[in-house]
Biopython code that builds the backbone (N, CA, C, O; Angstrom):
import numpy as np
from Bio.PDB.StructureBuilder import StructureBuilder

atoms = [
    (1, "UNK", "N", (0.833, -1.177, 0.000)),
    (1, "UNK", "CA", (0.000, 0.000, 0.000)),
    (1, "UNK", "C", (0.878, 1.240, 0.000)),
    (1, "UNK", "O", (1.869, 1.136, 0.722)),
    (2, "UNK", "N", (0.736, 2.388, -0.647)),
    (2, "UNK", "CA", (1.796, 3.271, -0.896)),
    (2, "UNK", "C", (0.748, 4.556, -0.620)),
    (2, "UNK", "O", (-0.175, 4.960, -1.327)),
    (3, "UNK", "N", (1.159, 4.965, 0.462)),
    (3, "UNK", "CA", (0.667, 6.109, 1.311)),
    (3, "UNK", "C", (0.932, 7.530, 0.650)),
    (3, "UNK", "O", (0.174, 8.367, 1.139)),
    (4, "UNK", "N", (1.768, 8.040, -0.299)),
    (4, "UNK", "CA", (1.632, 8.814, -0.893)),
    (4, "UNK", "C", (1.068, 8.678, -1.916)),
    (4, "UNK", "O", (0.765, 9.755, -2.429)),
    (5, "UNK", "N", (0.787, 7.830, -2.452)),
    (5, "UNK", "CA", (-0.185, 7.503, -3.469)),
    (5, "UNK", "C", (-1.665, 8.183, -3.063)),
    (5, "UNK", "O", (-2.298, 9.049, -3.666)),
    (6, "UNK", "N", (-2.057, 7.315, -1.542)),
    (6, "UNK", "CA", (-3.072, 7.860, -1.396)),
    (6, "UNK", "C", (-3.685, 8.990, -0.870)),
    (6, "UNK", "O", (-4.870, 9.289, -0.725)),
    (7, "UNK", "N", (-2.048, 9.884, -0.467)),
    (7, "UNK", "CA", (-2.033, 11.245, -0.371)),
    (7, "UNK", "C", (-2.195, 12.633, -1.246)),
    (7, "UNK", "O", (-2.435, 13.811, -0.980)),
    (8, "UNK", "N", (-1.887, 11.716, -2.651)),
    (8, "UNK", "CA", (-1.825, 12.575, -3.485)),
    (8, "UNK", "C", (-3.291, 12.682, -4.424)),
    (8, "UNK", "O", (-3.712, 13.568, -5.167)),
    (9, "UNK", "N", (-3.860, 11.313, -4.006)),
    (9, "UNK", "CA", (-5.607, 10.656, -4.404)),
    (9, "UNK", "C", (-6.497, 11.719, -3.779)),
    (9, "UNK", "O", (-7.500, 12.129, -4.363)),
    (10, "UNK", "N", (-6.199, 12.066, -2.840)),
    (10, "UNK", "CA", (-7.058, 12.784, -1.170)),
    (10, "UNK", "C", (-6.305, 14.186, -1.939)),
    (10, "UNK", "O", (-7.208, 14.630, -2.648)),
    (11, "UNK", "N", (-5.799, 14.554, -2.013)),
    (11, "UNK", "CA", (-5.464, 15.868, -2.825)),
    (11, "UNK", "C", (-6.238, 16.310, -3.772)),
    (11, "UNK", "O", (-6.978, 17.294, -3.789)),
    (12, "UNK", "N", (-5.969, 15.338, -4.739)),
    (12, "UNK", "CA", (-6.576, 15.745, -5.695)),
    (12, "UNK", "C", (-8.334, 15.625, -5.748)),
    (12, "UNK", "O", (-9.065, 16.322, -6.453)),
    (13, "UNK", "N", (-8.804, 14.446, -4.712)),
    (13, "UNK", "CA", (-10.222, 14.520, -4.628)),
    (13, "UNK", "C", (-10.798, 15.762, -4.020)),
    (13, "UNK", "O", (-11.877, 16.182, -4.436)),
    (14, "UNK", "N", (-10.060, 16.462, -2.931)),
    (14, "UNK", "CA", (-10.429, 17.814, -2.118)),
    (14, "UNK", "C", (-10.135, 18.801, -3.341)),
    (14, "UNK", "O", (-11.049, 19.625, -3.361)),
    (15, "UNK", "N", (-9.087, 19.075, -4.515)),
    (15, "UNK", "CA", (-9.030, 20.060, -5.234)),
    (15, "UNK", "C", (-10.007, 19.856, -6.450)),
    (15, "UNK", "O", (-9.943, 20.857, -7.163)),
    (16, "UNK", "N", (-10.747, 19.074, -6.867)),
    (16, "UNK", "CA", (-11.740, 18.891, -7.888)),
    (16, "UNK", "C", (-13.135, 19.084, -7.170)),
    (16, "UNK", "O", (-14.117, 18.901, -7.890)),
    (17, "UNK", "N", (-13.461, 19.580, -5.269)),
    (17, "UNK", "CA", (-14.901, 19.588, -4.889)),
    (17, "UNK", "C", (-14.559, 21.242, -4.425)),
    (17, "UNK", "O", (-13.883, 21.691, -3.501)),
    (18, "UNK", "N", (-15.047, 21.651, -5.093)),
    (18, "UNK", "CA", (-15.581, 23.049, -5.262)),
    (18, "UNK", "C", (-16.255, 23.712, -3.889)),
    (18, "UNK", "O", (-16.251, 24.828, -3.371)),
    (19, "UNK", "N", (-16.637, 22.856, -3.690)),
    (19, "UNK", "CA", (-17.225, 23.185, -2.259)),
    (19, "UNK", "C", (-16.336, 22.979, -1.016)),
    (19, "UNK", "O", (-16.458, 23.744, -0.060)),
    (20, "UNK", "N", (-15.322, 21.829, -1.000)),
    (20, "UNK", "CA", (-14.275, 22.011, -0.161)),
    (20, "UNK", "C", (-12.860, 22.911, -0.270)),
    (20, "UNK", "O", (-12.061, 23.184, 0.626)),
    (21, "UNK", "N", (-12.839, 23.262, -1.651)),
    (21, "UNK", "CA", (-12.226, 24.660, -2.200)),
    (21, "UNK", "C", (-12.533, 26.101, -1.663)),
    (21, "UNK", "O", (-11.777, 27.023, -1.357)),
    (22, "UNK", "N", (-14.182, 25.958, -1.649)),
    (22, "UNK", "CA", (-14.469, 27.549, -0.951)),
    (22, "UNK", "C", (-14.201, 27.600, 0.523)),
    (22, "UNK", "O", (-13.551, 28.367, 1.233)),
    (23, "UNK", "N", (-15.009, 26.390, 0.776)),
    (23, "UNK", "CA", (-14.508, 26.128, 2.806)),
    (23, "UNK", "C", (-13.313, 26.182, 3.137)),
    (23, "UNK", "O", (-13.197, 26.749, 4.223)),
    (24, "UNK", "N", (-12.029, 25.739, 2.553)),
    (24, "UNK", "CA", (-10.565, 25.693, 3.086)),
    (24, "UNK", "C", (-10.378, 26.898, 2.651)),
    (24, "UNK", "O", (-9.421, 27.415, 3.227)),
    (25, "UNK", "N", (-10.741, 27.396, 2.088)),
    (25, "UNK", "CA", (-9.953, 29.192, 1.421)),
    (25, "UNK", "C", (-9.303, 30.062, 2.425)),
    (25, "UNK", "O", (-8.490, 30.860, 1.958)),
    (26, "UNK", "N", (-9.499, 30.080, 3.775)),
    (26, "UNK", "CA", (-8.814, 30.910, 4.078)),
    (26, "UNK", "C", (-8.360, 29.573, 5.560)),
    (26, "UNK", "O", (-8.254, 30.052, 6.689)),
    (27, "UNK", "N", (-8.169, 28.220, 5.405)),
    (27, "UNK", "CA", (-7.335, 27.551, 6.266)),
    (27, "UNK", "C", (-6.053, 27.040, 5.727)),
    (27, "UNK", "O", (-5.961, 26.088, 4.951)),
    (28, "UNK", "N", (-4.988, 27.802, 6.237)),
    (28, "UNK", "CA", (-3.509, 27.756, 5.548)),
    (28, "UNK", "C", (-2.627, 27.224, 6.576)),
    (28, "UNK", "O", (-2.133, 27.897, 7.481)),
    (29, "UNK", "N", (-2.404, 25.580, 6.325)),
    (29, "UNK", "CA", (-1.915, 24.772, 7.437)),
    (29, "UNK", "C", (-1.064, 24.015, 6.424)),
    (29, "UNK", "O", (-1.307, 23.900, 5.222)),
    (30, "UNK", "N", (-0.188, 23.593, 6.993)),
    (30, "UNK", "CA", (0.903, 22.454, 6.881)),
    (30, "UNK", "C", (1.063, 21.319, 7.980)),
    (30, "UNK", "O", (1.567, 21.434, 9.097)),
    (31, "UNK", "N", (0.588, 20.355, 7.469)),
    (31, "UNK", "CA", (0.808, 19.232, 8.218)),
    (31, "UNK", "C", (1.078, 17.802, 7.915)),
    (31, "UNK", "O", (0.550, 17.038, 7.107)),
    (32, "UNK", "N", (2.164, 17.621, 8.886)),
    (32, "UNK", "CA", (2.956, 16.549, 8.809)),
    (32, "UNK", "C", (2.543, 14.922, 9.422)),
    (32, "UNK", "O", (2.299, 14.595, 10.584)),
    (33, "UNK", "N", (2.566, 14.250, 8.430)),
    (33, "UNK", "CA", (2.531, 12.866, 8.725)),
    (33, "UNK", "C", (3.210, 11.739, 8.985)),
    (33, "UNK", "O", (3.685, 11.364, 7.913)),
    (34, "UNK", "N", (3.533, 10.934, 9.931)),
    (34, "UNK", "CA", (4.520, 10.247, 10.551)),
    (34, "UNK", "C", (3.788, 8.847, 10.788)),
    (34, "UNK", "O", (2.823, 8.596, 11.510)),
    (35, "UNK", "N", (4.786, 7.736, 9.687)),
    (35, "UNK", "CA", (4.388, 6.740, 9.585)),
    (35, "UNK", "C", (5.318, 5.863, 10.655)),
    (35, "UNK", "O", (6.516, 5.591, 10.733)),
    (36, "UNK", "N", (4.587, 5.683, 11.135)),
    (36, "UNK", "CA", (5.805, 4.985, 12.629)),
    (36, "UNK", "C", (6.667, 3.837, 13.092)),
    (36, "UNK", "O", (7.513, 3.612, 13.958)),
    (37, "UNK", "N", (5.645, 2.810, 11.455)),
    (37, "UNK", "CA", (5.968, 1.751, 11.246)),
    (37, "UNK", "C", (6.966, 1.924, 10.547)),
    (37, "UNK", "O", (7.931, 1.287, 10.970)),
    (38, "UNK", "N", (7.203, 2.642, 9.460)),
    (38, "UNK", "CA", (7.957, 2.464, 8.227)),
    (38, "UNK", "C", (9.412, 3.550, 8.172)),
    (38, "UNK", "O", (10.435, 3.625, 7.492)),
    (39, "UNK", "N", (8.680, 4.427, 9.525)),
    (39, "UNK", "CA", (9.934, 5.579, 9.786)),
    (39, "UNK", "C", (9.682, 6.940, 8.777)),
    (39, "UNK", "O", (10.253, 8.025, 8.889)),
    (40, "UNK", "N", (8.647, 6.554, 7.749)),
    (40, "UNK", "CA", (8.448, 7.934, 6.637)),
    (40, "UNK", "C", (7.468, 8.671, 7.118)),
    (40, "UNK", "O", (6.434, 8.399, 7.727)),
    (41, "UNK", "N", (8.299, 10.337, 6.489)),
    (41, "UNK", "CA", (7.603, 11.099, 6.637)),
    (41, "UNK", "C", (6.366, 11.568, 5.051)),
    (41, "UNK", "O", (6.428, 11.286, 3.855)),
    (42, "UNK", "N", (5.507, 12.264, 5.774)),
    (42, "UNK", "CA", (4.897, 13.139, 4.362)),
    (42, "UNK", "C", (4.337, 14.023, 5.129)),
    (42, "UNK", "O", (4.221, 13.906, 6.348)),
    (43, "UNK", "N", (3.752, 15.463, 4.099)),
    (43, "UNK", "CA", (3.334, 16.380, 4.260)),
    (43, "UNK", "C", (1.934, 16.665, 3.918)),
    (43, "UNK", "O", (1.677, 15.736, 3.152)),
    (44, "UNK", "N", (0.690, 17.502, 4.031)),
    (44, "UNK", "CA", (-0.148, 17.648, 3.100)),
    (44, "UNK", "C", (-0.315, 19.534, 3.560)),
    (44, "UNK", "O", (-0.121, 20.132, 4.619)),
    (45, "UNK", "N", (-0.677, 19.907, 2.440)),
    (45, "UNK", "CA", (-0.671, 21.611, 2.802)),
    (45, "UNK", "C", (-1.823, 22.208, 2.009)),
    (45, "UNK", "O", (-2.135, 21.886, 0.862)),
    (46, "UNK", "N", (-2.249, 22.870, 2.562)),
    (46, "UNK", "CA", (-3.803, 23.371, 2.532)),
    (46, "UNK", "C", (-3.258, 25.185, 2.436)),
    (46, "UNK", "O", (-2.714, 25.740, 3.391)),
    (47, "UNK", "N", (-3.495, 25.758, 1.337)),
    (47, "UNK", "CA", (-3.077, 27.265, 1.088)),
    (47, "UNK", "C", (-4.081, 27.856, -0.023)),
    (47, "UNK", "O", (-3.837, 27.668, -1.215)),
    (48, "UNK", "N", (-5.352, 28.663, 0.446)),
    (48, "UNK", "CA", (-6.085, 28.539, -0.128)),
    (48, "UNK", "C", (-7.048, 28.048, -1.116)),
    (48, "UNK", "O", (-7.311, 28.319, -2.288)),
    (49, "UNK", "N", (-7.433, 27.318, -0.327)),
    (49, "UNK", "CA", (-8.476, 26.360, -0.752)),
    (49, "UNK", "C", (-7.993, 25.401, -1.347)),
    (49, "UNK", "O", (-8.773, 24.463, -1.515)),
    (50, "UNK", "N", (-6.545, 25.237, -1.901)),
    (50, "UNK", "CA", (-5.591, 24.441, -2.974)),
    (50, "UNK", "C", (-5.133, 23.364, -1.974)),
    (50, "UNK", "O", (-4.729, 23.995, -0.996)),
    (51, "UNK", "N", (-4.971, 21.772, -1.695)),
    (51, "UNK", "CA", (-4.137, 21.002, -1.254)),
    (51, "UNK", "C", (-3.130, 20.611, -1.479)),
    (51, "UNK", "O", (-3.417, 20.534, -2.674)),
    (52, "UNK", "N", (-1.939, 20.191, -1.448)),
    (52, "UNK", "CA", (-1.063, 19.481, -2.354)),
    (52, "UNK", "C", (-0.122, 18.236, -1.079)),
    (52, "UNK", "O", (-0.319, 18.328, 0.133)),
    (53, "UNK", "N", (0.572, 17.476, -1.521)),
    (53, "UNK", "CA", (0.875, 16.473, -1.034)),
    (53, "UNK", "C", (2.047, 16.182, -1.158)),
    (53, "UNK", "O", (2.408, 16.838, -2.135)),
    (54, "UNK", "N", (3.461, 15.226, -0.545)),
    (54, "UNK", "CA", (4.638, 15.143, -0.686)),
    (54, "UNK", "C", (4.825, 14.215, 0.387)),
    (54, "UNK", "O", (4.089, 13.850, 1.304)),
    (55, "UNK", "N", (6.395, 13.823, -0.073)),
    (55, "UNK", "CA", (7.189, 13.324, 0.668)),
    (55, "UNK", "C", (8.289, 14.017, 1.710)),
    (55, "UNK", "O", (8.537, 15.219, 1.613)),
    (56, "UNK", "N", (8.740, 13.431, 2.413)),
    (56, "UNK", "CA", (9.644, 14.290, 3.506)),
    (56, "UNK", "C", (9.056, 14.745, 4.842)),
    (56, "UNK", "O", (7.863, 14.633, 5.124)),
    (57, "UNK", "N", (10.163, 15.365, 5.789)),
    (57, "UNK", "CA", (9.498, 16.153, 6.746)),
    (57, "UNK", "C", (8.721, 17.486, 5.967)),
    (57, "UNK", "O", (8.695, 17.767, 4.769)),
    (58, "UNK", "N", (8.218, 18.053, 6.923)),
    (58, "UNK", "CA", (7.441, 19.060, 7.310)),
    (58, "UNK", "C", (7.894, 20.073, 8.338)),
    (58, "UNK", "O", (7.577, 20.032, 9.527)),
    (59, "UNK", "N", (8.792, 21.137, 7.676)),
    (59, "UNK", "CA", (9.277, 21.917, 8.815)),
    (59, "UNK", "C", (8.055, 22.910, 9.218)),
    (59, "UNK", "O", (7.327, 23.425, 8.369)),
    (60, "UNK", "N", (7.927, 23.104, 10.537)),
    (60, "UNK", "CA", (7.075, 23.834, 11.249)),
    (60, "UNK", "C", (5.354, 23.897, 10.883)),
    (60, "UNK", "O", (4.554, 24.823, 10.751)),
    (61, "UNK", "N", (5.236, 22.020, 10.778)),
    (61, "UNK", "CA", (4.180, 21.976, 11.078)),
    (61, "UNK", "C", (3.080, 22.463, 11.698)),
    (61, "UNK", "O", (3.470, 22.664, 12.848)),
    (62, "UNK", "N", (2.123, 22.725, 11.640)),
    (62, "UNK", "CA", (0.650, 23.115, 12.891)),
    (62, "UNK", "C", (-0.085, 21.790, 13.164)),
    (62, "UNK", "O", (-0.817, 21.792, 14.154)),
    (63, "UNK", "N", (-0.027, 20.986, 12.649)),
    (63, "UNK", "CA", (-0.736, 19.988, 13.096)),
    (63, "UNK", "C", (0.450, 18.581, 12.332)),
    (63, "UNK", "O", (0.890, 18.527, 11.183)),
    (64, "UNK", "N", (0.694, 17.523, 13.597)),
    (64, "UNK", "CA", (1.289, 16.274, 13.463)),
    (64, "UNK", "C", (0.559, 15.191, 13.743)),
    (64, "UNK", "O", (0.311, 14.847, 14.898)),
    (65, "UNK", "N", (0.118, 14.507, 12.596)),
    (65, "UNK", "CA", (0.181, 13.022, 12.953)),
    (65, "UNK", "C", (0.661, 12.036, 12.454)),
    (65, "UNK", "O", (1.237, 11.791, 11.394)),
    (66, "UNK", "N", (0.299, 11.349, 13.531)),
    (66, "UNK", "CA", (1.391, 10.008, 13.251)),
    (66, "UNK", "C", (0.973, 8.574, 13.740)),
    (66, "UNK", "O", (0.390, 8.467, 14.820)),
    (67, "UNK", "N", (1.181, 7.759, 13.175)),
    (67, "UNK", "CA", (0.223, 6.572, 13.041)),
    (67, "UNK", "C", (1.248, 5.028, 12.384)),
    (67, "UNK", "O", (2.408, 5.027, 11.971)),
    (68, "UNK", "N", (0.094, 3.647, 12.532)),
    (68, "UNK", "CA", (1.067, 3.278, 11.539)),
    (68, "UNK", "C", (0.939, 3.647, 10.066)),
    (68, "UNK", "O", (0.341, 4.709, 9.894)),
    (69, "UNK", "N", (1.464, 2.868, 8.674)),
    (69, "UNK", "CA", (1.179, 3.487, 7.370)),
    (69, "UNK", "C", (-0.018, 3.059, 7.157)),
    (69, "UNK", "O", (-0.774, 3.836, 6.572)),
    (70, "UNK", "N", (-0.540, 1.708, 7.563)),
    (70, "UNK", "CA", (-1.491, 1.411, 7.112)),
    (70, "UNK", "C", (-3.172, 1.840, 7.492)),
    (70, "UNK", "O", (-4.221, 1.868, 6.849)),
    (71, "UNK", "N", (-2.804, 2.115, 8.766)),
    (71, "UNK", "CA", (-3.981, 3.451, 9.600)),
    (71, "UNK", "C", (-3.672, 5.174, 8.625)),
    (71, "UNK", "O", (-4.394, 6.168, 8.711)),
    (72, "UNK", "N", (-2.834, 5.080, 8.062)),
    (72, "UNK", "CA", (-2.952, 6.684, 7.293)),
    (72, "UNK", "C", (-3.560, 6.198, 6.528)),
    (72, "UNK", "O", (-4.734, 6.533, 6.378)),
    (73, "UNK", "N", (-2.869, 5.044, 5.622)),
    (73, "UNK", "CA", (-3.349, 4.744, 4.297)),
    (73, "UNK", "C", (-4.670, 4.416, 4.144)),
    (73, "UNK", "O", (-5.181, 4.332, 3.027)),
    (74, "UNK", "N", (-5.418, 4.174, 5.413)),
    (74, "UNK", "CA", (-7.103, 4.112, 5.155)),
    (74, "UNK", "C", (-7.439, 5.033, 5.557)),
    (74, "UNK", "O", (-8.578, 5.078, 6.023)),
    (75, "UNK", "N", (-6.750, 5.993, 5.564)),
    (75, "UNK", "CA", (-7.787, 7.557, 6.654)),
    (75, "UNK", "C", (-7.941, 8.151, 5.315)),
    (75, "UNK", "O", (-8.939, 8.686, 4.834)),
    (76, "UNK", "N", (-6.341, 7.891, 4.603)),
    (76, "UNK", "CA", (-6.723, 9.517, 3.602)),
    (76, "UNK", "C", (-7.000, 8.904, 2.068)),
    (76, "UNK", "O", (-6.789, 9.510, 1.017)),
    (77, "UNK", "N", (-7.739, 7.007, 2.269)),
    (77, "UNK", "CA", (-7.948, 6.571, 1.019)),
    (77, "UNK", "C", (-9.403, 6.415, 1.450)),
    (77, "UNK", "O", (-10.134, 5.738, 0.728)),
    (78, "UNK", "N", (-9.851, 6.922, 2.454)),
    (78, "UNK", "CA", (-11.297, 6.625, 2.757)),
    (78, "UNK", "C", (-12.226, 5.494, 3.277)),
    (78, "UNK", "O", (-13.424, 5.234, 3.388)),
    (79, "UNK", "N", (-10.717, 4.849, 3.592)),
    (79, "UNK", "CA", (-11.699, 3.524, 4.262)),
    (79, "UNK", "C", (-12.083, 3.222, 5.495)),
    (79, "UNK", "O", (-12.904, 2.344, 5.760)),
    (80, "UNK", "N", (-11.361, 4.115, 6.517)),
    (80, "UNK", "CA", (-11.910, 4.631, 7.475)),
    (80, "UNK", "C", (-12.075, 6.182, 7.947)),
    (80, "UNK", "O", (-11.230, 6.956, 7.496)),
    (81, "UNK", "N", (-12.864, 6.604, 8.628)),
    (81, "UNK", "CA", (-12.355, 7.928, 9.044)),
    (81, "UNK", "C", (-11.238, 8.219, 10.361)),
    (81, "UNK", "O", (-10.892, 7.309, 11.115)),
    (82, "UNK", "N", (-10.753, 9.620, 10.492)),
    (82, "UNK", "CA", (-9.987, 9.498, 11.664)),
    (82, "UNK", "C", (-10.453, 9.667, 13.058)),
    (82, "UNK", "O", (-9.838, 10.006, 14.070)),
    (83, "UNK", "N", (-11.606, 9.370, 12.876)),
    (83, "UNK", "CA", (-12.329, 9.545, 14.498)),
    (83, "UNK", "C", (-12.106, 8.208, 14.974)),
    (83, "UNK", "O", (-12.026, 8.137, 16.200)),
    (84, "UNK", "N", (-11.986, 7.157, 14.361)),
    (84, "UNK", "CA", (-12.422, 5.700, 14.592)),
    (84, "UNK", "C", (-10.472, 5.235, 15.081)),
    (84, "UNK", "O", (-10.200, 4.770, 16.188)),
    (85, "UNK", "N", (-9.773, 5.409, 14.375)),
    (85, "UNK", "CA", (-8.138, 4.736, 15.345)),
    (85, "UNK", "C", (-7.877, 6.045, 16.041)),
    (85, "UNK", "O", (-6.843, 5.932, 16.699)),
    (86, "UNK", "N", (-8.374, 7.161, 16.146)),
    (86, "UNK", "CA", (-7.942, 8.672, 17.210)),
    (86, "UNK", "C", (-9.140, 8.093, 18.564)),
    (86, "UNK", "O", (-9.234, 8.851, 19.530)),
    (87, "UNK", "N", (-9.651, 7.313, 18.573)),
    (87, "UNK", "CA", (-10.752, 7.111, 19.545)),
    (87, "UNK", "C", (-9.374, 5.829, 20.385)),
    (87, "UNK", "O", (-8.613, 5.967, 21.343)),
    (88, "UNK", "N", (-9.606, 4.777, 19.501)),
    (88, "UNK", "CA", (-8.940, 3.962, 19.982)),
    (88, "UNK", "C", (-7.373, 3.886, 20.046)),
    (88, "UNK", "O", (-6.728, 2.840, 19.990)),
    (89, "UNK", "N", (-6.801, 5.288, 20.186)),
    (89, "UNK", "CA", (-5.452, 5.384, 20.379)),
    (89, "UNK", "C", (-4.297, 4.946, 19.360)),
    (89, "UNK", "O", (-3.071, 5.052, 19.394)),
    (90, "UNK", "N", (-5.049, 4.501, 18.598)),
    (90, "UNK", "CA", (-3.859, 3.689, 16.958)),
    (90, "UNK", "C", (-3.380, 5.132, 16.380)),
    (90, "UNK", "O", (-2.512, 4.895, 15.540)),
    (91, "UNK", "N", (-3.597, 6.531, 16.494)),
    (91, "UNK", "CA", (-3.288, 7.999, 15.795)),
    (91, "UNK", "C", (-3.426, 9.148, 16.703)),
    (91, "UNK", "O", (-4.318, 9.578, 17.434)),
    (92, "UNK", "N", (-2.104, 9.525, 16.368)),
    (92, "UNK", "CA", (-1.421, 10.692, 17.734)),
    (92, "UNK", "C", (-1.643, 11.960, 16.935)),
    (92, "UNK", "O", (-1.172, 12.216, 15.827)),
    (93, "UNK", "N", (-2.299, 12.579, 17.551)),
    (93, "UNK", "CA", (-2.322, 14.008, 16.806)),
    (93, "UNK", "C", (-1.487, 15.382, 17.900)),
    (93, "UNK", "O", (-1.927, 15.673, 19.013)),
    (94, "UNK", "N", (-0.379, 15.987, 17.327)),
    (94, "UNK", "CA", (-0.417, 17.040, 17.676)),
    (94, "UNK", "C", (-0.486, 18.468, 17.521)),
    (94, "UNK", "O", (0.577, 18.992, 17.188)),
    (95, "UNK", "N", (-1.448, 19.204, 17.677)),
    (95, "UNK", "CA", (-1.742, 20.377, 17.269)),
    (95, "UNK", "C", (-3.026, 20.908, 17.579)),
    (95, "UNK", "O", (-3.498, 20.198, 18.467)),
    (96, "UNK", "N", (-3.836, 21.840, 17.262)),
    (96, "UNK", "CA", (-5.395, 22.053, 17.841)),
    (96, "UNK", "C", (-6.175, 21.309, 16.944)),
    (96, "UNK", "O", (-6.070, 20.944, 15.773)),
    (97, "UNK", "N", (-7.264, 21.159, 18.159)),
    (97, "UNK", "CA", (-8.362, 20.220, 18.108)),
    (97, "UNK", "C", (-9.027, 20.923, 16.527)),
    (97, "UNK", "O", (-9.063, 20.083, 15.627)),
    (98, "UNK", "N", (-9.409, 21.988, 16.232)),
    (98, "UNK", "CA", (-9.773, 22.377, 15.279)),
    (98, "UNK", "C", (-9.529, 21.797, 14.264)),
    (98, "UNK", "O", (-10.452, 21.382, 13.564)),
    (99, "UNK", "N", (-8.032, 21.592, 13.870)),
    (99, "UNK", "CA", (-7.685, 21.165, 12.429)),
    (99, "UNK", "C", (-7.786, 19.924, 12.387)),
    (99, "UNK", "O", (-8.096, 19.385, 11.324)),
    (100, "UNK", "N", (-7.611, 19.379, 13.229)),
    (100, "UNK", "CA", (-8.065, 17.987, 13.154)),
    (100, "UNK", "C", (-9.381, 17.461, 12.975)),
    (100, "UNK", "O", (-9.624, 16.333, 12.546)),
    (101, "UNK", "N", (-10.481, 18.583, 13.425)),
    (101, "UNK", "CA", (-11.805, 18.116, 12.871)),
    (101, "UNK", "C", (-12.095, 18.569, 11.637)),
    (101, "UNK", "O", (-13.084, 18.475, 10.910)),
    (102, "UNK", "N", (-10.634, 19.271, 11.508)),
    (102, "UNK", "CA", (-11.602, 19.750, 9.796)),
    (102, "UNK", "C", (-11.216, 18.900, 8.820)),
    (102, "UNK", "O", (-11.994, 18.624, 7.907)),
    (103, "UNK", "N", (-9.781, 18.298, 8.897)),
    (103, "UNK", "CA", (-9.692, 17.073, 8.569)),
    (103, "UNK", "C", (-10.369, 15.918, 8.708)),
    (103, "UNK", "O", (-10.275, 14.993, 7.901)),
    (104, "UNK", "N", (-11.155, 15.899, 9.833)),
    (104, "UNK", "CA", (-12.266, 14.806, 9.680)),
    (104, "UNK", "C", (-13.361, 15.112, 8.516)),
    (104, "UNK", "O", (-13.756, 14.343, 7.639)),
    (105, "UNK", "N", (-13.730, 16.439, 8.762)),
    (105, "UNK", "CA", (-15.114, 16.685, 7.789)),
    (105, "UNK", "C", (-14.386, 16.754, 6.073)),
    (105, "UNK", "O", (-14.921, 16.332, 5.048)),
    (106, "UNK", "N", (-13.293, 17.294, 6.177)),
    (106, "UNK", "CA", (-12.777, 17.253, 4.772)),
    (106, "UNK", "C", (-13.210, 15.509, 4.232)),
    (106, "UNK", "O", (-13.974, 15.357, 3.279)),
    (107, "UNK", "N", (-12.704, 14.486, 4.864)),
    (107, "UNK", "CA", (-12.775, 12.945, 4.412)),
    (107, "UNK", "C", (-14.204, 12.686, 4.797)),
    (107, "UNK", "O", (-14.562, 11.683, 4.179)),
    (108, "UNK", "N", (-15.030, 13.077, 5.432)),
    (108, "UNK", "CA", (-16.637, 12.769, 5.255)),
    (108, "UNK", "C", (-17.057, 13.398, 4.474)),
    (108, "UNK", "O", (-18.061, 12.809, 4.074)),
    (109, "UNK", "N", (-16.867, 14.726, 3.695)),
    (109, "UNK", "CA", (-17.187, 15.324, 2.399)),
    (109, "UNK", "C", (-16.879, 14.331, 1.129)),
    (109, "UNK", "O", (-17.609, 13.794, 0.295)),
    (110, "UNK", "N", (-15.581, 14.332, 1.344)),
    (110, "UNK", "CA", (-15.424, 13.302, -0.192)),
    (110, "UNK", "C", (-15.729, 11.707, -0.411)),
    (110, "UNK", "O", (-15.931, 11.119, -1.474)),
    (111, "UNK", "N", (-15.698, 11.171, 0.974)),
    (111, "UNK", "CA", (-16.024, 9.581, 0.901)),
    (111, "UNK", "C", (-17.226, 9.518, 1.528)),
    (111, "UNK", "O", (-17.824, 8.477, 1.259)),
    (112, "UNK", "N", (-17.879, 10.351, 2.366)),
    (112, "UNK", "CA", (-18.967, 9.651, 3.264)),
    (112, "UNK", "C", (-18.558, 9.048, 4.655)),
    (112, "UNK", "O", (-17.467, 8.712, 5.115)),
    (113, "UNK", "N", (-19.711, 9.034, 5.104)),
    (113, "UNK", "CA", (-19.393, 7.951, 5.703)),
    (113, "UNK", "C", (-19.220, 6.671, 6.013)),
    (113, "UNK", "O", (-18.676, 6.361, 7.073)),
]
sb = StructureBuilder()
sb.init_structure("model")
sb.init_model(0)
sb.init_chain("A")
sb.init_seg("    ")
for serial, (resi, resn, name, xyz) in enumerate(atoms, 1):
    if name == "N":
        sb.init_residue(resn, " ", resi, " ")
    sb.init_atom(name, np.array(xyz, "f"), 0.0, 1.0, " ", f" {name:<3s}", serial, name[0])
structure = sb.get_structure()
């Protein structure tokens, strides 16, 4: 399973919904993802209304998480949401509670629930 793959899937599904384009427009975050199993990092960055996705650290993140790959790789391919392993402790978030729920509603916009 290749986690930037499905980082860059979740990118591009948030930059083709028009409606999650107008809502992020003025949330301008960088945040870093930490696969804990595998030791890799990635990024995803939200700068008006635009997402984009990568490999590497993330200098001066606002929001960190970190997980194993295969708990990212279903958060941001839609097969689960992140309320469900952040409940049961499998995904460490650090940063405000805010961005992290908007990251929840961002992945219930494009997959559902």
């Amino acid at each position: 399973m290749d986690l930037l793959a499905a980082l860059e899937t979740f990118a591009e599904q948030c930059n083709q919904n028009q409606r999650l384009r107008q809502m992020n427009r003025d949330w301008n975050r960088l945040v870093e993802l930490w696969a804990t199993d595998t030791d890799q990092r990635y990024w995803l960055k939200s700068e008006a209304g635009w997402i984009t996705a990568g490999p590497g650290d993330a200098v001066d993140a606002e929001l960190k998480i970190s997980a194993r790959n295969d708990v990212l790789h279903d958060i941001f391919s839609g097969i689960i949401t992140p309320t469900e392993p952040y409940n049961a402790g499998d995904l460490l978030v650090k940063g405000r509670q805010d961005d992290m729920m908007r990251l929840d509603i961002i992945t219930l916009l494009i997959w559902g629930e």
